[in-house]
Rosetta silent file (secondary structure, phi, psi, omega in degrees, C-alpha in Angstrom):
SEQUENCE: XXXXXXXXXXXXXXXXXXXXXXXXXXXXXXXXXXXXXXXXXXXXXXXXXXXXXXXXXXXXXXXXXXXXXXXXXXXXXXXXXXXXXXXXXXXXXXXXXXXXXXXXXXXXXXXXXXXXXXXXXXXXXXXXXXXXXXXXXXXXXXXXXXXXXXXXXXXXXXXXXXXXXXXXXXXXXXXXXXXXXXXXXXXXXXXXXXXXXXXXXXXXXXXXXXXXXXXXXXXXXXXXXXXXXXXXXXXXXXXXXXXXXXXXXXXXXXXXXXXXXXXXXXXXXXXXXXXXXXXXXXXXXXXXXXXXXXXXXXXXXXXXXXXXXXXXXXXXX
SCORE:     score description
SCORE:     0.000 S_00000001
   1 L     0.000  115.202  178.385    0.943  -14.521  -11.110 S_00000001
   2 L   -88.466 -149.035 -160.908    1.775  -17.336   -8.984 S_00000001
   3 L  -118.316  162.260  160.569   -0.670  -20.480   -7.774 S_00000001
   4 L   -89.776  154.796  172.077   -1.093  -21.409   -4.357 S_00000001
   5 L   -69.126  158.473 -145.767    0.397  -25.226   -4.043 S_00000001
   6 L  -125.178  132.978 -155.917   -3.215  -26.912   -4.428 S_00000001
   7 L   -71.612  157.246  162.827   -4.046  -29.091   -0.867 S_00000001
   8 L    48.967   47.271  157.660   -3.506  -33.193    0.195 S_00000001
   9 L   -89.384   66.480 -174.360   -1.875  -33.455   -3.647 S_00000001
  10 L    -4.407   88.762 -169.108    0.641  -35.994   -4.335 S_00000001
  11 L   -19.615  144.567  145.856    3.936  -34.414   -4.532 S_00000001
  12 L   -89.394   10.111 -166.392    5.663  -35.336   -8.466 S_00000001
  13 E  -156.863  102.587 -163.851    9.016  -34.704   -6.780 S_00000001
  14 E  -110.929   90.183 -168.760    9.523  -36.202   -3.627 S_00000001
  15 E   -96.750   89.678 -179.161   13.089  -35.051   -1.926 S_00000001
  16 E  -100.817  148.845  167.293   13.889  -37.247    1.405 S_00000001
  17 E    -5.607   69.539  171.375   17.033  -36.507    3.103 S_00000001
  18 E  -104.972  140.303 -171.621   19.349  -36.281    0.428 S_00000001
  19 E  -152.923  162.677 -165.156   22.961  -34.934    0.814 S_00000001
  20 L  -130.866   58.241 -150.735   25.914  -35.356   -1.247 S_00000001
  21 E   -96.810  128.163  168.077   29.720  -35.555    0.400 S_00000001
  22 E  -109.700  157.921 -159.428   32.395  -36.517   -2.686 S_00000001
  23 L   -63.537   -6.335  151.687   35.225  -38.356   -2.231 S_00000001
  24 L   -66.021  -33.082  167.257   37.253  -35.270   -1.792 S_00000001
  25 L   110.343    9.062 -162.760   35.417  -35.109    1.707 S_00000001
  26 E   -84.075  134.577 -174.312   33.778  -31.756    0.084 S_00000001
  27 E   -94.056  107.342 -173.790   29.691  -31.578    1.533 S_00000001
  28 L   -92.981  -43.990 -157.545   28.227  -30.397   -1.498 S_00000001
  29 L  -158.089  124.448 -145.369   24.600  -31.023   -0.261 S_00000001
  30 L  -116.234  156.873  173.180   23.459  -30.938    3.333 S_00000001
  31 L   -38.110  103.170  156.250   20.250  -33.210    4.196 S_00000001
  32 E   -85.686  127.114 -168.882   17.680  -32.087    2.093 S_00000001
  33 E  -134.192  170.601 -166.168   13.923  -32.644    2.037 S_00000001
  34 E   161.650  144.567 -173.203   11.526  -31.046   -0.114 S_00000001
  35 E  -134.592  148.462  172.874    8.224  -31.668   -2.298 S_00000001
  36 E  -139.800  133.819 -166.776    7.342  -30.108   -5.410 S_00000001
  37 L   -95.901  174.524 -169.708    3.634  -30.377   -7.019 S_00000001
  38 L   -98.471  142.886  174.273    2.722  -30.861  -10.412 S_00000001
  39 L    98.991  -42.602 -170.698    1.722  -27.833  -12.229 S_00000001
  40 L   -57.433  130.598  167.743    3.754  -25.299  -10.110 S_00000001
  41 L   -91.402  151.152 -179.682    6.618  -23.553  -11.188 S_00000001
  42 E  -134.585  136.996  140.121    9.408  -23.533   -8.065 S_00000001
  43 L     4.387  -45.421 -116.676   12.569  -21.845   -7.884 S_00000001
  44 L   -69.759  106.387  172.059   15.664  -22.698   -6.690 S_00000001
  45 E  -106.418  117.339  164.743   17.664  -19.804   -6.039 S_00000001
  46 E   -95.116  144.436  145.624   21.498  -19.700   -5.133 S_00000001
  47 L   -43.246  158.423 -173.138   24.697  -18.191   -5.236 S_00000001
  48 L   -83.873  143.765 -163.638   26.926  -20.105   -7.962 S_00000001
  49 L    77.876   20.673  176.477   28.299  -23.250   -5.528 S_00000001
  50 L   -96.876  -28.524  158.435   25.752  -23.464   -3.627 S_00000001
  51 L   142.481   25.348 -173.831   24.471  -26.817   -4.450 S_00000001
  52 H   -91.228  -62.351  161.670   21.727  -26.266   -7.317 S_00000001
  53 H   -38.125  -27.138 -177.016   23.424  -28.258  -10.174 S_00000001
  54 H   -95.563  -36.370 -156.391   24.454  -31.182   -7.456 S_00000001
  55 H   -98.283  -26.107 -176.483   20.473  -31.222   -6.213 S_00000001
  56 H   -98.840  -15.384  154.975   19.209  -31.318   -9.862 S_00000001
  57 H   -49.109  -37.876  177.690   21.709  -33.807  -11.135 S_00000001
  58 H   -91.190    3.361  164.528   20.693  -36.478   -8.178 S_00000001
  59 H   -96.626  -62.626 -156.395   17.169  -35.662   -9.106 S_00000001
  60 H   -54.770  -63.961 -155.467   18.073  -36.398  -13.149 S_00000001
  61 L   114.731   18.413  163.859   20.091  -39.688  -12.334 S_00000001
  62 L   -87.195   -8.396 -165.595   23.339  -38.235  -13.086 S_00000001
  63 L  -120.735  112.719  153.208   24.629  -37.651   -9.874 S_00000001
  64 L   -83.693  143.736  171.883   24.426  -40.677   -6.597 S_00000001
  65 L   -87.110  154.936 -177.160   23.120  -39.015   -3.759 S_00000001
  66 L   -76.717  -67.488 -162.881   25.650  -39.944   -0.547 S_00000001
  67 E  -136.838  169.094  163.077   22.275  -41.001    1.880 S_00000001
  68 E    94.557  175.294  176.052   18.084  -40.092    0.974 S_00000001
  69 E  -142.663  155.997  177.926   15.880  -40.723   -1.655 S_00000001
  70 E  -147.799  134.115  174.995   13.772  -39.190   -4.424 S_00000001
  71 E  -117.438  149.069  179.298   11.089  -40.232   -6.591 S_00000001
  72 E  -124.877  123.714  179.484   10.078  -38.622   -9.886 S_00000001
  73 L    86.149  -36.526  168.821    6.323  -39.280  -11.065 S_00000001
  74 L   133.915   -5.566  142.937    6.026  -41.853   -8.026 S_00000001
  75 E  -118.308 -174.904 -148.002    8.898  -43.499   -9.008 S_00000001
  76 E   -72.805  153.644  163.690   12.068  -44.062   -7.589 S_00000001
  77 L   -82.346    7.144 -163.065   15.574  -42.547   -9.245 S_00000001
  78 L  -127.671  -50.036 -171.415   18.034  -45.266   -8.222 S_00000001
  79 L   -66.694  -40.006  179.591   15.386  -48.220   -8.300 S_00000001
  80 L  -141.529   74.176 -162.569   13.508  -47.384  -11.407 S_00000001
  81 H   -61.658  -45.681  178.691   15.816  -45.303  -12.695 S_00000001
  82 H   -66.855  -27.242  170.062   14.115  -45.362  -16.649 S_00000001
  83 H   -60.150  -28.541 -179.064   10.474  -44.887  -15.586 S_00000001
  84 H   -76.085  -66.683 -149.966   11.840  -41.620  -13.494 S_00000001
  85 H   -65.489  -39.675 -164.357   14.320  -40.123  -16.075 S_00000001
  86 H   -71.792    0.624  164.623   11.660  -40.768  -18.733 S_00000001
  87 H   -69.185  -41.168  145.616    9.467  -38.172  -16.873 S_00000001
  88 E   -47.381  135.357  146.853   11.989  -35.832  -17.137 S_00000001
  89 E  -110.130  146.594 -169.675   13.313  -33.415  -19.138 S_00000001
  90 E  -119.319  125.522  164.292   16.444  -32.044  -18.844 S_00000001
  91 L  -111.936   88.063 -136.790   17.928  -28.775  -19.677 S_00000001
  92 L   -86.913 -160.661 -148.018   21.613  -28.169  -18.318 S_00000001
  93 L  -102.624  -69.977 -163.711   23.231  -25.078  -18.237 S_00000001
  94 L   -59.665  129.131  174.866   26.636  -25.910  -20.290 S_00000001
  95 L   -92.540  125.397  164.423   24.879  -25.990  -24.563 S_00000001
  96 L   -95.267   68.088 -178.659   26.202  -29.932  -25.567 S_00000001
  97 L  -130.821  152.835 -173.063   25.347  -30.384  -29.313 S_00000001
  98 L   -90.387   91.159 -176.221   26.804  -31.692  -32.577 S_00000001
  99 L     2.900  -48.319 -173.785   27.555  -28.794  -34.375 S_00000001
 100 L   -90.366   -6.988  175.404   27.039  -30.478  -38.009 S_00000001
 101 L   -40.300  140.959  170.102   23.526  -31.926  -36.885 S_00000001
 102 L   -98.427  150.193  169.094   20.606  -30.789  -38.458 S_00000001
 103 H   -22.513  -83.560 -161.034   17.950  -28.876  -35.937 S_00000001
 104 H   -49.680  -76.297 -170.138   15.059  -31.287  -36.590 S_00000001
 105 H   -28.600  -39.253 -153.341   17.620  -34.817  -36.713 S_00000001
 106 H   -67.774  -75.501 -175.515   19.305  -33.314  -33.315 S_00000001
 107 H   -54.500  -66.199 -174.787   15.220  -33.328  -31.386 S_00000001
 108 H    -7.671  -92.064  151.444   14.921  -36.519  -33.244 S_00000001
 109 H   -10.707  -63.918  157.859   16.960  -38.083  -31.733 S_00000001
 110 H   -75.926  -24.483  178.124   16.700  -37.372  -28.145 S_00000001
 111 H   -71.518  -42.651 -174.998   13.026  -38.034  -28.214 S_00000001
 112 H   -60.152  -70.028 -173.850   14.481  -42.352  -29.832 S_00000001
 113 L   -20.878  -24.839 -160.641   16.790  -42.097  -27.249 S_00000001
 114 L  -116.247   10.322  168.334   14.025  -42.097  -24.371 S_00000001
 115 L    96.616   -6.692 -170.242   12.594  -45.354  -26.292 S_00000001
 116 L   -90.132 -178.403 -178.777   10.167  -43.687  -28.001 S_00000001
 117 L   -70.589  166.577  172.759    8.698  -44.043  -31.607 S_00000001
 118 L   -62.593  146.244  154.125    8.848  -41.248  -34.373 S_00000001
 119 L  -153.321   55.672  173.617    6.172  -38.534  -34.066 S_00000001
 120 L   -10.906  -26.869  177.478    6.507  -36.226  -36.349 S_00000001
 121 L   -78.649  -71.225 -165.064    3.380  -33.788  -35.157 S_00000001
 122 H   -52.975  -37.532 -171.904    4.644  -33.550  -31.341 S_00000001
 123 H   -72.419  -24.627  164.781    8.447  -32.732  -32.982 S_00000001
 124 H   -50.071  -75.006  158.071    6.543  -29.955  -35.209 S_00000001
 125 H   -25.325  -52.374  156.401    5.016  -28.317  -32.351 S_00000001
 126 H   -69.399  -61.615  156.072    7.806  -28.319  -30.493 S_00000001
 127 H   -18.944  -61.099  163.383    9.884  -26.761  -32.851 S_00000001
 128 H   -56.001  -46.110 -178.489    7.093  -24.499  -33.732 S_00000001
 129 H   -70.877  -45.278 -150.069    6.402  -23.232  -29.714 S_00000001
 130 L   -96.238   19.078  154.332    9.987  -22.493  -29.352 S_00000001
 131 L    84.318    9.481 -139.738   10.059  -20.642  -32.685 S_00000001
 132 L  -117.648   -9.390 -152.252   12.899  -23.163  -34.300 S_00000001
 133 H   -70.353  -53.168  168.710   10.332  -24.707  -36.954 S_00000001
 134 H   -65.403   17.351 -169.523   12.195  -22.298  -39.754 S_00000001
 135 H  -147.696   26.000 -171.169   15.387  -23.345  -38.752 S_00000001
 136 L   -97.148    3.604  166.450   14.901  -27.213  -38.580 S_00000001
 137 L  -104.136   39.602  161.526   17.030  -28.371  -41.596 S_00000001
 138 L   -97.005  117.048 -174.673   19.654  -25.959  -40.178 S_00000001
 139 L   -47.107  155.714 -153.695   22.975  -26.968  -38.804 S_00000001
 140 H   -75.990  -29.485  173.735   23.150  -26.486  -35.297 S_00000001
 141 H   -71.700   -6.270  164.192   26.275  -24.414  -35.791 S_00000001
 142 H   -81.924   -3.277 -167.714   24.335  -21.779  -38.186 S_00000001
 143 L   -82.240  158.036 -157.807   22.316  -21.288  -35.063 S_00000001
 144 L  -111.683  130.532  172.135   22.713  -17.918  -33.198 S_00000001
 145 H   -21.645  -46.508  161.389   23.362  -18.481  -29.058 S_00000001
 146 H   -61.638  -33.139  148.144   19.766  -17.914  -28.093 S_00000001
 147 H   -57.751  -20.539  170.571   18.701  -20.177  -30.855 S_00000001
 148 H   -78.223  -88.027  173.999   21.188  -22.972  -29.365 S_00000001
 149 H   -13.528  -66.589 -169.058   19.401  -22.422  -26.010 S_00000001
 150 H   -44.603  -46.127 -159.379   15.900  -22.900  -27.795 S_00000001
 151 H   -49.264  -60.944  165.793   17.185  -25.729  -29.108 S_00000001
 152 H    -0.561  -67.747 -179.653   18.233  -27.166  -25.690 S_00000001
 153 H   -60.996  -28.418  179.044   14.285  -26.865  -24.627 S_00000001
 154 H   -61.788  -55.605 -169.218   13.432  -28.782  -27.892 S_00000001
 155 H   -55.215  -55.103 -176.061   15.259  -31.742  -27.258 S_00000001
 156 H   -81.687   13.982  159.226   14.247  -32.039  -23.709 S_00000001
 157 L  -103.875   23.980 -179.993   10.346  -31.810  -24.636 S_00000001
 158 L   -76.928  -45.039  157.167   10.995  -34.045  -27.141 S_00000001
 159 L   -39.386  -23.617 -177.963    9.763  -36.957  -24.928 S_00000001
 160 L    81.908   15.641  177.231    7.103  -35.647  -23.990 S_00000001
 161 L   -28.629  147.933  154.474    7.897  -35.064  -20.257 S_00000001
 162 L   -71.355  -32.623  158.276    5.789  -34.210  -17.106 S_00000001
 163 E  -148.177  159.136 -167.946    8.723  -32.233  -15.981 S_00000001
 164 E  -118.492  148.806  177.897   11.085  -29.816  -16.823 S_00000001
 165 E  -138.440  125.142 -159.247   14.065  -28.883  -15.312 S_00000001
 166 L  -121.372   68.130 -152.959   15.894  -25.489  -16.374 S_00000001
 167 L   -80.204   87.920  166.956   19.214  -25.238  -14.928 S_00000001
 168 L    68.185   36.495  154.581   20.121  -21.186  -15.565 S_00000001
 169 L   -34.779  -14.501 -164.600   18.200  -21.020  -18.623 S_00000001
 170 L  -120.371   -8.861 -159.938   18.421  -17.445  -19.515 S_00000001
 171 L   -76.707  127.087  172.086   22.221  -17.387  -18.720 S_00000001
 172 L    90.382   39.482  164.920   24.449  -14.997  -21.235 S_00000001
 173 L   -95.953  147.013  179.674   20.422  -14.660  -23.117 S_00000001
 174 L   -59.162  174.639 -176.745   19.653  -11.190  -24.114 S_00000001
 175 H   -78.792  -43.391 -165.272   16.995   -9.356  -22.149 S_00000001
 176 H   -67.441  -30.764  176.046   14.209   -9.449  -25.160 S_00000001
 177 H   -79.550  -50.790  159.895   14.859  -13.348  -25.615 S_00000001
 178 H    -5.817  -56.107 -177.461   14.947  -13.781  -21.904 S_00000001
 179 H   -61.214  -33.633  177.564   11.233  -12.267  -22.100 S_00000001
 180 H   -75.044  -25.293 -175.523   10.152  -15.004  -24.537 S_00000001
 181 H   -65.139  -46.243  154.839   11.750  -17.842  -22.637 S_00000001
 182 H   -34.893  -70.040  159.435    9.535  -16.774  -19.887 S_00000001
 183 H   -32.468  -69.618 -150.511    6.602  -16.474  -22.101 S_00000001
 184 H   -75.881  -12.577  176.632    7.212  -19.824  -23.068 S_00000001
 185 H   -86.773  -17.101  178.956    7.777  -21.403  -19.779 S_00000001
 186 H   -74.330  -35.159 -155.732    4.234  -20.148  -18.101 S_00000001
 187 H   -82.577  -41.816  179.559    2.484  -21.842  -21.567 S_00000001
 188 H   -62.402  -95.588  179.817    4.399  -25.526  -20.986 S_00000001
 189 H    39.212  -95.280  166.310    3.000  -24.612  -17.523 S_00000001
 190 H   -46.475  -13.046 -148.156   -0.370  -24.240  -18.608 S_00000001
 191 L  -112.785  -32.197 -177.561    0.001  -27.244  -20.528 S_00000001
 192 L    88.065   33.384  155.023    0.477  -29.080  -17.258 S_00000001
 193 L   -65.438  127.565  138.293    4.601  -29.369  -17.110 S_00000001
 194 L   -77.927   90.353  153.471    6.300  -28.969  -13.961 S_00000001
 195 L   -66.723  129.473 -161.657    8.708  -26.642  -13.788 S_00000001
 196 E  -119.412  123.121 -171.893   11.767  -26.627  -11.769 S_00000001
 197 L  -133.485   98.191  167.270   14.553  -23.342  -12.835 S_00000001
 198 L   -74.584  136.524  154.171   17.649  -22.964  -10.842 S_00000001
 199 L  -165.284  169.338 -171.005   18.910  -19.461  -11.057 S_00000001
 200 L  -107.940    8.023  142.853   20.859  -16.661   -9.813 S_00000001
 201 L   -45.493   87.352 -129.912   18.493  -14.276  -11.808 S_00000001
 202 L   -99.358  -49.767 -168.674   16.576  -12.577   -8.708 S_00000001
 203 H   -71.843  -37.058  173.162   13.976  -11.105  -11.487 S_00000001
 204 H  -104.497   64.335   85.120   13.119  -14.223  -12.916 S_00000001
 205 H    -7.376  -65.334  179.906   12.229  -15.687   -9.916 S_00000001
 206 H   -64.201  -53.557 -141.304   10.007  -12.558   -8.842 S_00000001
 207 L   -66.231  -38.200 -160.828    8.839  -12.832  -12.498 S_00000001
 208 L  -115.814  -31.060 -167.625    7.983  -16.609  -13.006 S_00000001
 209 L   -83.451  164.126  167.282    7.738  -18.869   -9.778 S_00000001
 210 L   -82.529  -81.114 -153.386    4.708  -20.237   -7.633 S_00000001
 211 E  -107.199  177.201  176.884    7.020  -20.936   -4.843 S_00000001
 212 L  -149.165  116.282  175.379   11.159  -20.320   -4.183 S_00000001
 213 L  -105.737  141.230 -171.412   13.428  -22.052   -2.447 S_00000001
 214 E  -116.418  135.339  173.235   16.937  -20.457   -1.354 S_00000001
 215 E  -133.735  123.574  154.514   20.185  -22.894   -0.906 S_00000001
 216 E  -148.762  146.412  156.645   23.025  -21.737    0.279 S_00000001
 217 L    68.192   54.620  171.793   26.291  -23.480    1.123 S_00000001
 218 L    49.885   25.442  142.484   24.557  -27.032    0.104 S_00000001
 219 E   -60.594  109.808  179.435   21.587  -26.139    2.427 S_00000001
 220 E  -109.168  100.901  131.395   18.393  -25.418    1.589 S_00000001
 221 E    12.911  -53.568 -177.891   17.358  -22.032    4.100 S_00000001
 222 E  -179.321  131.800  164.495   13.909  -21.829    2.963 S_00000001
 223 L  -117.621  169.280 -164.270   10.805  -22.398    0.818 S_00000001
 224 L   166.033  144.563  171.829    7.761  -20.382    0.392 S_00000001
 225 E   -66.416  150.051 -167.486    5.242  -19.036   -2.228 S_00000001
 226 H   -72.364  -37.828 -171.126    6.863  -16.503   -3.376 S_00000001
 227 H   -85.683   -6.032 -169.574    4.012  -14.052   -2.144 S_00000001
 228 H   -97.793  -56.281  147.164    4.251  -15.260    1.168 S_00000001
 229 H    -0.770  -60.119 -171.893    7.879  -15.011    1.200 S_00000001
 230 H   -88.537   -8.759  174.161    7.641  -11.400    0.357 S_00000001
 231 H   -76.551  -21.986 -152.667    5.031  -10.600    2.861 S_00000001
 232 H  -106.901  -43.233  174.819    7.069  -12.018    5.281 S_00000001
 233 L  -108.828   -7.417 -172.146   10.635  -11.358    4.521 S_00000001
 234 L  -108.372  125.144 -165.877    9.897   -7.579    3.094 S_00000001
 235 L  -107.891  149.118  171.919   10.756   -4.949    4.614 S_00000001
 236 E   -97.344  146.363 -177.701    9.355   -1.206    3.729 S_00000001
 237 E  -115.086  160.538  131.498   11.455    1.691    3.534 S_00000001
 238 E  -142.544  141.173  174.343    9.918    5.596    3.193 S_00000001
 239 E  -124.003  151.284 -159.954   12.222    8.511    2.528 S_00000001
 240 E  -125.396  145.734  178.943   11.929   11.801    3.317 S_00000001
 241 E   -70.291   66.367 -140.884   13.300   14.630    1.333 S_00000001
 242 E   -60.866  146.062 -167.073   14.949   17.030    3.392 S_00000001
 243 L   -95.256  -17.662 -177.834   14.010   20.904    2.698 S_00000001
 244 L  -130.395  158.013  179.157   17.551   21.880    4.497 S_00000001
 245 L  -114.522  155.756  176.781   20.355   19.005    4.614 S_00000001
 246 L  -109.277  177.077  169.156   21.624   18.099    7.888 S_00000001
 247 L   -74.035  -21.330 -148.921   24.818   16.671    9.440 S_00000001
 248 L  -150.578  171.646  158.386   23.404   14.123   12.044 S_00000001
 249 L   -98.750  145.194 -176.631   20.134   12.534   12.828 S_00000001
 250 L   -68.578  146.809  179.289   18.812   14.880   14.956 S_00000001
 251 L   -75.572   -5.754  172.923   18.454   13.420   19.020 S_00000001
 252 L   -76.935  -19.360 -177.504   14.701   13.883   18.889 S_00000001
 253 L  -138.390   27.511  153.238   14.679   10.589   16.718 S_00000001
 254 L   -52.288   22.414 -173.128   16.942    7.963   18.002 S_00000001
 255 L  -114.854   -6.377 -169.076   13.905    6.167   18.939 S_00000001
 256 L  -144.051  128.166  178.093   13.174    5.226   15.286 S_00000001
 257 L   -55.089   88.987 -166.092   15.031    3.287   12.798 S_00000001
 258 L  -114.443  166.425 -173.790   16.174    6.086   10.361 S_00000001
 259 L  -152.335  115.226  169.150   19.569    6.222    8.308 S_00000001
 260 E  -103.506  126.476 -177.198   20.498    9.729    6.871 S_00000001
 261 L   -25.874 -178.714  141.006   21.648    9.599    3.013 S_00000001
 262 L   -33.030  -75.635  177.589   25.486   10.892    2.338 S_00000001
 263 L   -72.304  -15.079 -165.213   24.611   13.901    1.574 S_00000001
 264 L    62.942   52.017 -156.361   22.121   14.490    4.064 S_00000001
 265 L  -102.627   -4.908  167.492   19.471   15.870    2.292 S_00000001
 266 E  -123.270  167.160  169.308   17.133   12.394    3.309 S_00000001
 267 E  -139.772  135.950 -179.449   16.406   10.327    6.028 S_00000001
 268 E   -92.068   89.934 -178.087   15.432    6.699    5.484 S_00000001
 269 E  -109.213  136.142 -160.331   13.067    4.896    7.832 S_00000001
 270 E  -118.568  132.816 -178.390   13.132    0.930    7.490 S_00000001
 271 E  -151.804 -171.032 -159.793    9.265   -1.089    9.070 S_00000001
 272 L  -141.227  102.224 -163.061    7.505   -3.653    8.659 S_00000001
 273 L   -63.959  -38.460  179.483    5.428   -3.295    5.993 S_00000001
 274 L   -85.536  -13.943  169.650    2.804   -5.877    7.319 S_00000001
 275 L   -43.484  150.996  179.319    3.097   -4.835   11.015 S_00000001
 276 L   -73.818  -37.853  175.102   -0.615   -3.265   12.460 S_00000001
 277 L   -90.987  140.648 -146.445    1.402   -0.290   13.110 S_00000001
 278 L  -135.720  -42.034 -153.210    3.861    1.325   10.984 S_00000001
 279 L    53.943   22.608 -174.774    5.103    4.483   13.029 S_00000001
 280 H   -74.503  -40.552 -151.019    4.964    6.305   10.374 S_00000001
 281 H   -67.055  -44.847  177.131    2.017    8.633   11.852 S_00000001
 282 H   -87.015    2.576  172.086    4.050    9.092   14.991 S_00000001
 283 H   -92.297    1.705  176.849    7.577    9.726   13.508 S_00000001
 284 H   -92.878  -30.849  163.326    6.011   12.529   11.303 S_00000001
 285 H   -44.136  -62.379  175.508    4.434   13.683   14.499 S_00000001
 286 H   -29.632  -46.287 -161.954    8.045   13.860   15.734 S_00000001
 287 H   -40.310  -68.377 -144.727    9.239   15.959   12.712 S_00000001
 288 H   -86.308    1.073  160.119    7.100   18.720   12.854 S_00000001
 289 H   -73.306  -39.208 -158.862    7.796   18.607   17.155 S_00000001
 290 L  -132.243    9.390  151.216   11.194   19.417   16.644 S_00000001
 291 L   115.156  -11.251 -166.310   11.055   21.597   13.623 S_00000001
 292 L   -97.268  132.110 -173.041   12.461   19.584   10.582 S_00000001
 293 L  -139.982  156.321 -160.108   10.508   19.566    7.231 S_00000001
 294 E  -130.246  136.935  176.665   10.507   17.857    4.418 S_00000001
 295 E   -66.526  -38.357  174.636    9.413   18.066    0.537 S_00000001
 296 E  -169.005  155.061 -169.461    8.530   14.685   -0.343 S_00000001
 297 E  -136.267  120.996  169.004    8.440   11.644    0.763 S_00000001
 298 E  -133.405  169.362  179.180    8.123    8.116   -1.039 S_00000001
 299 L  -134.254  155.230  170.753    8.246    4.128   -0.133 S_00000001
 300 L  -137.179  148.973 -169.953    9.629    1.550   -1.452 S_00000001
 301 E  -100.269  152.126  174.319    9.245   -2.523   -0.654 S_00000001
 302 L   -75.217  165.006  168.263   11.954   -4.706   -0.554 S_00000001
 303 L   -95.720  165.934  166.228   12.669   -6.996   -3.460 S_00000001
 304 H   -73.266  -17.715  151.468   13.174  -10.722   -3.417 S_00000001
 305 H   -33.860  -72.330 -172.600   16.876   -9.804   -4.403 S_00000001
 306 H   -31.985  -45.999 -175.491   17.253   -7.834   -1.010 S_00000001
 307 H   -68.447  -28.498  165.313   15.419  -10.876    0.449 S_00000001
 308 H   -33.270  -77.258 -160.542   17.969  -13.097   -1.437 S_00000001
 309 H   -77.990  -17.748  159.153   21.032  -11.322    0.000 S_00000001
 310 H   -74.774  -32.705  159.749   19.984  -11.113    3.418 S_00000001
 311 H   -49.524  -77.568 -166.275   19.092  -14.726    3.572 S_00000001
 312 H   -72.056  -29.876  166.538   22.383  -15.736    2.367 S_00000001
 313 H   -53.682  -40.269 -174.997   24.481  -12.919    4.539 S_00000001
 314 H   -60.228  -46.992  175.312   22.728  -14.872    7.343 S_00000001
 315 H   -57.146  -45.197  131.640   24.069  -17.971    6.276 S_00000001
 316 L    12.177   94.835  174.148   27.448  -16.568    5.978 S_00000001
 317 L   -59.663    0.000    0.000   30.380  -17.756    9.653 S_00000001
């Protein structure tokens, strides 16, 4: 269920006209601006090259942005770059780890790395949420791919972050760990972590975000709560079952957006599900004026996939 973004709240991610041109002359990232609140999970959803890995790298400090600015926490990434990064956590897409490492040493580690002291309880915990606690004197290379992932999330809560960043988290995860990952990202959540999860995963999107933003072609197209977004962008369909199949749409209903199936045993009328009016009442009127009946009839809503792919078809020379 998502949140509404909660009113006059001091962004924790503050995105001023940042863009990204490399030295190849390639525009990776088109001006961007953008705010993201604390508590919320957002979005990003792309096609792969569209510019999600280049916008969360120059948010990390791994990346210089070409022009713009961004602050993480309230402060800046290029001025005060360790107070920013140590706010972060990072989780990239590509698993980095030393094979021969033990579990536990591995989070160890990255939490000294961020300056801090041992804390043996918070590295428990972590270990423990993500299921990894029975596997912490275990080399990282007895670990099974979804267990490598987990690990991933350990290390970058090792710090103790305010935010998380999940670049294609679930990608090549099975569907049942997928489900847990999920689980486990509403509970950091809850916890008060902000989470930010680029993916090209249309369901967990649907499944998990407050709000969604679509980039394409180093752009970013649009943001929106996700609920408004679908109110907004979602289109209704209802098809009707034909009791005889026909050849054509009949000339009685070129007045109404209909599509007849292959075979032509349906016809497909596309509205606006939020419109005061529908036309449903009067294209059924139509029907039975000009003789054609039908068995059943059902609707269906668009998904934010559909809404995905029309967005980016737009975008498209």
């Amino acid at each position: 269920m998502s949140r509404p973004v909660p009113p006059n709240t001091q962004p924790i991610i503050s995105i001023k006209d940042i863009s990204k041109t490399y030295k190849s002359g390639v525009k990776a990232l088109k001006p961007i601006n953008l705010d993201i609140h604390k508590g919320e999970i957002f979005a990003l959803l792309g096609p792969n090259g569209a510019g999600k890995t280049t916008l969360i790298s120059i948010i990390c400090g791994i990346v210089t942005p070409s022009s713009g600015c961004v602050t993480a926490d309230g402060h800046d990434i290029i001025r005060d770059y360790r107070a920013a990064r140590r706010a972060i956590g990072l989780v990239p897409q590509e698993l980095h780890t030393d094979a021969f490492e033990r579990v536990i040493d591995s989070v160890k580690l990255s939490r000294g790395l961020f300056g801090y002291g041992p804390n043996p309880a918070h590295i428990e915990k972590v270990l423990r949420d993500l299921s990894l606690w029975d596997k912490r004197t275990a080399k990282i290379q007895e670990l099974s791919g979804g267990m490598k992932r987990r690990l991933m999330i350990a290390k970058a809560l090792s710090h103790e972050p305010k935010i998380l960043f999940l670049d294609e988290p679930t990608a090549g995860v099975d569907v049942e760990l997928r489900q847990d990952m999920w689980e486990m990202v509403r509970k950091l959540r809850e916890s008060g972590v902000t989470i930010i999860l680029t993916t090209h995963y249309i369901e967990e999107a649907e499944e998990m975000a407050d709000r969604v933003g679509v980039i394409s072609k180093g752009e970013l197209v649009l943001v929106d709560e996700k609920a408004a977004l679908m109110r907004k962008l979602g289109k209704k369909q209802l098809t009707l079952h034909l009791r005889e199949a026909i050849s054509a749409v009949p000339e009685g209903l070129n007045g109404y957006s209909l599509e007849l199936s292959g075979d032509g045993s349906a016809l497909t009328y596309t509205f606006d599900g939020q419109a005061d009016e529908s036309g449903i009442p009067d294209l059924l009127k139509r029907l039975g004026e000009i003789g054609l009946d039908f068995k059943d009839l059902n609707t269906e809503q668009s998904s934010l996939e559909d809404i995905f792919v029309s967005l980016v078809r737009e975008q498209r020379p």
